[in-house]
Every structure is written in C-alpha cells, then in structure tokens.
C-alpha atoms as one frame of an Amber mdcrd trajectory, in Angstrom:
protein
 -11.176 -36.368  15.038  -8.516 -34.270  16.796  -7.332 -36.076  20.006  -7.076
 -33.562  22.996  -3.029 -32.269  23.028  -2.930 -32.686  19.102  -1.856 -29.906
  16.646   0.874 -27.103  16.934   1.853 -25.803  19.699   1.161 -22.081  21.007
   4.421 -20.578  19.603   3.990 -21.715  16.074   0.365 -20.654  16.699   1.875
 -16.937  17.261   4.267 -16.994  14.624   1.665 -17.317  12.148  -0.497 -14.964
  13.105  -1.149 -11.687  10.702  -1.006  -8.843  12.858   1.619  -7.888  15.242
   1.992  -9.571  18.569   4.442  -8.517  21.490   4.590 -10.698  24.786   5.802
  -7.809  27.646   7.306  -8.757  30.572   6.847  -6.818  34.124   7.979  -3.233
  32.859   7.132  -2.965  29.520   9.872  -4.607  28.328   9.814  -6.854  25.037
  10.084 -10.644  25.429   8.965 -12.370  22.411   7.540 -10.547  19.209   6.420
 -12.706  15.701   7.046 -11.857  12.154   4.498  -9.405  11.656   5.783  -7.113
  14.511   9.321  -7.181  13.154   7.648  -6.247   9.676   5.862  -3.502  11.994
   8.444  -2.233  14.048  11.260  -2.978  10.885  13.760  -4.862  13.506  14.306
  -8.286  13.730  13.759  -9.847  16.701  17.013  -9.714  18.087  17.367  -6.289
  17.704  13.588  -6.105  20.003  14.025  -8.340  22.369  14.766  -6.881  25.908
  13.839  -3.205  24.865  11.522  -1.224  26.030   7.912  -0.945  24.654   8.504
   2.886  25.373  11.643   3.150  22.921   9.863   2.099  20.147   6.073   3.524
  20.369   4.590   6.437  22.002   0.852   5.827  23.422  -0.265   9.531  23.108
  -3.733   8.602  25.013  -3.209   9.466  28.322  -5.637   6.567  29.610  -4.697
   4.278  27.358  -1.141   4.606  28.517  -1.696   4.155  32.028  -4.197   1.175
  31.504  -1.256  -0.503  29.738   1.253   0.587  32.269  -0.900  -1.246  34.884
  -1.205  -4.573  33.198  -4.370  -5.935  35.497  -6.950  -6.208  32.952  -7.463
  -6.945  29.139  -7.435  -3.636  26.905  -9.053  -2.774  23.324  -8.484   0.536
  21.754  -9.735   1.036  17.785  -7.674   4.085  15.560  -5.747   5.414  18.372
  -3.022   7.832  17.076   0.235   6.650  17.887   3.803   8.139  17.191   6.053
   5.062  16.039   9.550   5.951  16.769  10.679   6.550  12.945   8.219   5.779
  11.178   5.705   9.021  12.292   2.926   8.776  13.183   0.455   5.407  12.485
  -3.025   4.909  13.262  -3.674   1.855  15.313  -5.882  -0.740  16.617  -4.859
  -2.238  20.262  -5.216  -5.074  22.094  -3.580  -5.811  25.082  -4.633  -8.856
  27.993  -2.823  -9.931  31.446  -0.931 -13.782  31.009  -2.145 -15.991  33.359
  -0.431 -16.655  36.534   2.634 -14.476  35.343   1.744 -11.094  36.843   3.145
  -8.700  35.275   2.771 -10.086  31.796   1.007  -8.894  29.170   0.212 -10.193
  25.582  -0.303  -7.035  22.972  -1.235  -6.821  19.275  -1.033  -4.138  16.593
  -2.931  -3.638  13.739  -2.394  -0.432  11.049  -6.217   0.686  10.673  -4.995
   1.868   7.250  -3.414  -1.463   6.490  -6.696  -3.367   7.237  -8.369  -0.969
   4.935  -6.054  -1.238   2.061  -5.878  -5.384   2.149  -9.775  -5.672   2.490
 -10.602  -7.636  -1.075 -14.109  -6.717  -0.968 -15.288  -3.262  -0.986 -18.371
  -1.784   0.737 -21.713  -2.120  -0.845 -21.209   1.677  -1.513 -18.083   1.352
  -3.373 -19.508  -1.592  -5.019 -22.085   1.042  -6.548 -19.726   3.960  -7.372
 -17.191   1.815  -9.428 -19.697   0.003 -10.910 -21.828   2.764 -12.424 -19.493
   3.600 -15.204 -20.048   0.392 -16.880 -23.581   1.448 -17.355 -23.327   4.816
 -18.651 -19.949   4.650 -20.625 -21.403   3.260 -23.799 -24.154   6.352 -23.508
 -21.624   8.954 -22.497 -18.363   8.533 -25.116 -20.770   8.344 -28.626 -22.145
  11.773 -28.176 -18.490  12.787 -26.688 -16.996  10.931 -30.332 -20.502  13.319
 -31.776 -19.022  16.678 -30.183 -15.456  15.792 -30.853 -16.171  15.472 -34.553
 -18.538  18.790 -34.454 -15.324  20.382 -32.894 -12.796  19.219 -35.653 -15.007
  20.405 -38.310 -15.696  23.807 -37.041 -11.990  24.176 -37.266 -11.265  23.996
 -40.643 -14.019  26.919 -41.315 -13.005  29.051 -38.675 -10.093  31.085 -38.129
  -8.325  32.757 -34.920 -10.312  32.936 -31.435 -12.980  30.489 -32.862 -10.484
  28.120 -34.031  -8.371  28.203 -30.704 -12.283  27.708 -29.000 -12.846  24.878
 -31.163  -9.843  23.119 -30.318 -10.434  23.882 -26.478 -13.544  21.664 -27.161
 -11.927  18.798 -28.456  -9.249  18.952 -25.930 -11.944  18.740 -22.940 -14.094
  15.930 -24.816 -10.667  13.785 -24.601 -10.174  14.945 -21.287 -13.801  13.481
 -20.763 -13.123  10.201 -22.412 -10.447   9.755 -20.448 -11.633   9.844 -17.312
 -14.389   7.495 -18.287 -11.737   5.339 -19.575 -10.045   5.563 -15.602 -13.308
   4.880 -14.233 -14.083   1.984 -16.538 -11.220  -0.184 -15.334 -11.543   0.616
 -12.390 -15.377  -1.079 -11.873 -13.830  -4.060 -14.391 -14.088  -7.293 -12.930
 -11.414  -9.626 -14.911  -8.439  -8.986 -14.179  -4.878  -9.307 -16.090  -3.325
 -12.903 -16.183  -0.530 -12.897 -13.605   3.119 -14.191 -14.781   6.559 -13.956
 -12.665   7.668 -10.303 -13.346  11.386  -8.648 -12.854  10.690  -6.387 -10.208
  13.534  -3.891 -10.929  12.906  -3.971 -14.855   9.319  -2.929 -13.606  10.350
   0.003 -11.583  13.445   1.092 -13.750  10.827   1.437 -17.233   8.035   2.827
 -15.284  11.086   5.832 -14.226  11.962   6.117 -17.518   8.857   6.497 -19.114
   8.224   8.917 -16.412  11.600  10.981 -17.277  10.844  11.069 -20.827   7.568
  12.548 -20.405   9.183  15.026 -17.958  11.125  18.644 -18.690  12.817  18.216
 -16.096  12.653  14.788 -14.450  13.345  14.192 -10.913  16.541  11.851  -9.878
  15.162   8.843  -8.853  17.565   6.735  -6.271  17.728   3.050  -5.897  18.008
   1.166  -2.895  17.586  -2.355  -4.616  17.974  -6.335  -3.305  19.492  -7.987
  -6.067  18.359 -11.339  -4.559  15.179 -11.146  -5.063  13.072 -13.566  -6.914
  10.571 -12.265  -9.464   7.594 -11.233  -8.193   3.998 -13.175  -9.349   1.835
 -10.102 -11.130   1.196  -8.184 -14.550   3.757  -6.513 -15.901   1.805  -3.594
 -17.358  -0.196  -3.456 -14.123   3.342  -3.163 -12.480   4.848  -0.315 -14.565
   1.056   1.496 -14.071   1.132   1.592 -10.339   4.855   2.097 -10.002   4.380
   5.422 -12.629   1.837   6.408 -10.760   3.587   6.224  -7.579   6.797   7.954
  -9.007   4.200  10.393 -10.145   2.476  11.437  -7.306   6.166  11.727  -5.447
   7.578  13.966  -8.211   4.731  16.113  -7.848   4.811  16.184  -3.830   8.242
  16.962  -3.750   8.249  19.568  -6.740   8.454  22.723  -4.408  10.682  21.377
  -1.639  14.709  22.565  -1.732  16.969  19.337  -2.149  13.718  17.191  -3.209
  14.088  13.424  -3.127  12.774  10.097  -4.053  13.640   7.241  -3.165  12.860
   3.696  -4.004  13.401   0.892  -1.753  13.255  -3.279  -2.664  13.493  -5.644
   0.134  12.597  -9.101   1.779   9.788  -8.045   4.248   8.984 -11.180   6.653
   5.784 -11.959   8.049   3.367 -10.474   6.154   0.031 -11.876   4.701  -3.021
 -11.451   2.713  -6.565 -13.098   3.515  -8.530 -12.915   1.240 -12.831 -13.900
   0.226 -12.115 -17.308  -1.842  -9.116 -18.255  -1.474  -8.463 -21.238   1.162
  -4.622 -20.188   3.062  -3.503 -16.725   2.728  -1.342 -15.446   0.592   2.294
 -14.630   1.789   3.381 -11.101   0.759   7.376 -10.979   0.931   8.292  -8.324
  -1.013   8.203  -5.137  -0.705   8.821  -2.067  -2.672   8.640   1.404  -0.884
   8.623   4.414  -3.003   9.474   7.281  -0.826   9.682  11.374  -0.718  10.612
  14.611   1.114   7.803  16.271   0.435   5.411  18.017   2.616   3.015  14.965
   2.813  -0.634  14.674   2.266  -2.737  16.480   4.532  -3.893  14.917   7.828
  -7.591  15.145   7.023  -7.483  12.872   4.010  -5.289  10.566   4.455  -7.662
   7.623   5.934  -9.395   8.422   2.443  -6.129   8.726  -0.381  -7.141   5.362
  -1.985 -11.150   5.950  -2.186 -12.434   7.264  -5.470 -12.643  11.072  -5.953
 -10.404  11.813  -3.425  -7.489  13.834  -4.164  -5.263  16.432  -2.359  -4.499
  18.450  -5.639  -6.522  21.351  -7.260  -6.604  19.837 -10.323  -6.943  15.879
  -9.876  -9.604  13.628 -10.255  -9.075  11.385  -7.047  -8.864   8.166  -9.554
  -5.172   7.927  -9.432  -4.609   5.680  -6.034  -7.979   4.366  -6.663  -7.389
   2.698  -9.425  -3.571   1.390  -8.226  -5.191  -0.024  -5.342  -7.446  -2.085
  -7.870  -4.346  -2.954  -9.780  -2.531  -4.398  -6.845  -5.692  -6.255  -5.584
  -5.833  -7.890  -8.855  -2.131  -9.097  -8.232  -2.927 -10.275  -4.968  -1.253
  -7.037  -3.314  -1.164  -5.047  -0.992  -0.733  -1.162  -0.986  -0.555   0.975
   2.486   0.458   4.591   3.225   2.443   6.535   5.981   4.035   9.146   6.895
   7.337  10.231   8.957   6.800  13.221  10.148  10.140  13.396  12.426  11.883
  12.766   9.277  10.159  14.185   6.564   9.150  11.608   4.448   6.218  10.018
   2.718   6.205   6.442   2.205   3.764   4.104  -0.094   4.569   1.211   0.354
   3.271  -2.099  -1.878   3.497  -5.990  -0.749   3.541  -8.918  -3.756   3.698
 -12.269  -3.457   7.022 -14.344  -4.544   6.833 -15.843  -8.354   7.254 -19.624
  -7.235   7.851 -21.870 -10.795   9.597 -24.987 -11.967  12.336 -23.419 -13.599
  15.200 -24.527 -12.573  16.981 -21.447 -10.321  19.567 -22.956  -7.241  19.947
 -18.912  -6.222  16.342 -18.343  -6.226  15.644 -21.821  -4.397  18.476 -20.507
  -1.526  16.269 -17.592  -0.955  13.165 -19.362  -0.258  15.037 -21.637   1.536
  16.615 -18.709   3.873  13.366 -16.970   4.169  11.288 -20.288   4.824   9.180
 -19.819   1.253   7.843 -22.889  -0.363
C-alpha cells in the first residue's frame, strides 16, 4: 500500500508524459516544456524557455485564441488547424487549464491528430475487415489468374502481330493482378518479421541504391546523417521496403519541380513514445529518420487519409503503398507520421524506431545511452 506523499514527484510526472506539455506564465510566455514538446516544437528547452507561445505557433481560431489569451478557465479543442512556425501547418488537439492560485498560469498540451492516428496499434473494426479479406479470396483469385496467364502464353506462340502484342497485354495485367494481391496479402498478415539490431544508414543507403538502379535517371539523394547512432531494433528487409518506398514516393513528388530535392535526415529525437495493446511500459522511440522533398505536397483533402488502404494521390496508384509501410513499421514497433511545410516547401515523412539495446560489448554506443538517459 502506497503511503500518502509516496511516489515521484509532479515534475518527473511531466517529463514522462507522451504528448507535449507547456507550463505559460502571465503573457503567454514559456516556462517549463517536457521532452515531447521539444520533440514537437524541435528546440531544446533552453532554446524555449522565456519565448513567447506566439513565436512559435499560430492559433488560427479566432475563439480559441482569445480563450487562451484569457487564461480563466480550462480549454479543449480536437483537430484545430494550426500554423507551426516552420514546420507548416499541423493539425492539433488542445488542452489548456488555469494553475491554481498562480493567476495567470496556464498548463497546455499538444497532440498531432495525425500522430495519434499513425501510432494507434489496433485498427478499426473496419480496417480489421478490409485487410483481412484478401486472405480469404487470394487462394480463389491467383489459380484462375496462373489459368489465364498460361491461356495468354500459349496464344502467343500461334499468333502473330496485333494478336500477339494483345496476348502479351494479357499476361502483363494478370501479373499486374497478382501483384496487387500479393500487396494486399501482407498487408492483412498477422506474424510479423523477427526483429534484430539493424545499421540504420546501411538500410537507407541500399534502399537508394536499389532505387537508382531501377531509375533512368535517378534523383540525388542528400544525407544529413548522425554517425553516433546506435543500431536501430527492426527487420532489415522491412527497413529497406519502407525506406524505398519513401524515396519513391519523394522522387515521384518532386519529378516536375525545377531544382528538385530530397533529403534524408538521421537524428536523436528525445521524448518520444509508443503505447501500445499488450505490451506493459511503452516503448521509447529515439530515432528518427526524416525523408524529405520540395515537391508540391499531397493535396490538403487527403492527407488525414495517405496511410489508409486505397488511398492514393496519383492517377495511376493503388493506395497500398503507405498502407502497407505503416504495417511494416508497426511490426517494428514504429512509428510513421506526415507533414507538411508549406512556408518552406517541403514534405516531410517522418519514421520513429526504437534503439537496438544488446550485450555486445560497445563503450561508444553505451556513452550514447548514457547521454540520452537510454537503458
């Protein structure tokens, strides 16, 4: 039994918490913030400390600004638009209440509605349904496809010009076909890959070279790497999927824009956290790898939806793409969010692991979970 005064006290209580908090004093101005809102606002706390709430977001809500201005009673706001200074601009859940006896005061926390989306483990009875129906119908589906295919081939070889080229169209769709059964198929799978400690920038550097060899003319991929950092706990072929599909999607975003770029970003990322159905603590997410671009950014209306199934902003996808890296990173214990700059121009996906913690024997690696308070 837990004597009255026992346990931690209320600032180790705040540091631990997943979401953003801010303590404002009278004015708006910042007086204490916890990991998570120096992951949110990407400043340390030094650097936030005795600015401005106004310098660093923009509360476009009319109301919702001057409720906050005030300061006299406890505010909620759910997917309020909000322009982080930037970062563009972020959809966001609020929460702001009055300290007691310090007038004045006011204790606020921010959540990224697209964030909470993106780390829930368990999907909606309704996505439940559409990623599991493959599993039921593959089996039925692909032997008459194999049927057709072989129909196809044989034609071929008795037929000669138009017919052939038809025949061969055939083929070419029934693999198409199989393919995207194949996509849909792992992504309604329930095991998952084994996880091991993976090289993080072996990862990324063979998922950009597979990408440039299957590329005419491949993009120019820039590196803004931490060579500190400790491998990463995941599946290496998982890895290299997501990251090529990342690199992917940014090659193709930026494919029409003069003086395209892409840019991809490793880094120590404090503060941030995974809970998850099953698993006792949460899972601490330190590292981050942002894969960035100039292009013109995916539109407005979708982008609550880019990771759903069947949801896709070109003419010719199939929506399965970020659908099924979303499934790969949950598997690793991940995390994958989206957002965009839109004062700068850029488009960021961003994805969260957890550190590879072993037994082998590493002093640099053990100095880095030291400085970062891992393990």
């Amino acid at each position: 039994m837990v004597a009255a005064g026992e346990g931690p006290d209320h600032r180790k209580l705040m540091l631990s918490l997943p979401m953003a908090v801010v303590v404002l004093a009278p004015e708006q101005m910042i007086a204490q913030v916890n990991p998570a809102a120096e992951q949110f606002f990407g400043q340390s706390s030094r650097r936030l400390v005795g600015k401005a709430l106004g310098a660093l977001i923009d509360v476009g809500e009319p109301r919702l600004a001057r409720r906050l201005a005030e300061g006299d009673a406890p505010v909620s706001a759910r997917q309020i638009d909000v322009q982080l200074v930037g970062h563009g601009v972020r959809r966001l859940d609020i929460t702001a209440a009055p300290v007691a006896d310090f007038p004045g005061w006011l204790v606020m926390t921010l959540h990224d509605s697209f964030a909470a989306d993106a780390m829930r483990e368990n999907g909606s009875g309704n996505e439940e349904g559409v990623l599991r129906a493959p599993e039921i119908l593959a089996h039925e589906i692909k032997n008459p496809l194999a049927g057709i295919k072989g129909a196809a081939q044989l034609l071929g070889r008795k037929v000669e010009g138009a017919d052939r080229a038809m025949t061969l169209l055939i083929a070419d769709e029934v693999d198409r076909i199989a393919k995207l059964i194949d996509q849909m198929q792992t992504l309604s799978r329930r095991t998952t890959e084994p996880v091991a400690p993976c090289n993080l920038h072996e990862a990324i550097r063979r998922a950009a070279a597979i990408l440039s060899a299957a590329t005419e003319a491949p993009p120019r991929i820039e590196e803004e790497f931490d060579p500190s950092l400790p491998s990463v706990l995941g599946s290496a072929h998982g890895l290299v999927q997501v990251l090529i599909n990342l690199l992917s999607n940014a090659r193709d975003a930026c494919r029409k824009t003069e003086g395209a770029r892409i840019i991809v970003r490793t880094r120590f990322a404090s503060g941030l956290q995974l809970h998850s159905a099953g698993q006792g603590s949460p899972v601490r997410l330190p590292i981050e790898v942002r894969v960035s671009d100039n292009g013109p950014g995916i539109d407005p209306t979708m982008r609550d939806h880019i990771f759903e199934p069947f949801v896709s902003s070109k003419k010719s996808g199939q929506g399965l793409g970020l659908a099924l890296v979303r499934k790969l990173v949950r598997d690793m214990n991940g995390r994958i969010t989206h957002d965009r700059d839109e004062a700068g121009g850029w488009t960021h996906f961003r994805l969260h692991l957890p550190v590879a913690i072993d037994d082998t024997p590493n002093p640099g690696k053990w100095r880095f979970f030291k400085r970062q308070g891992i393990g």
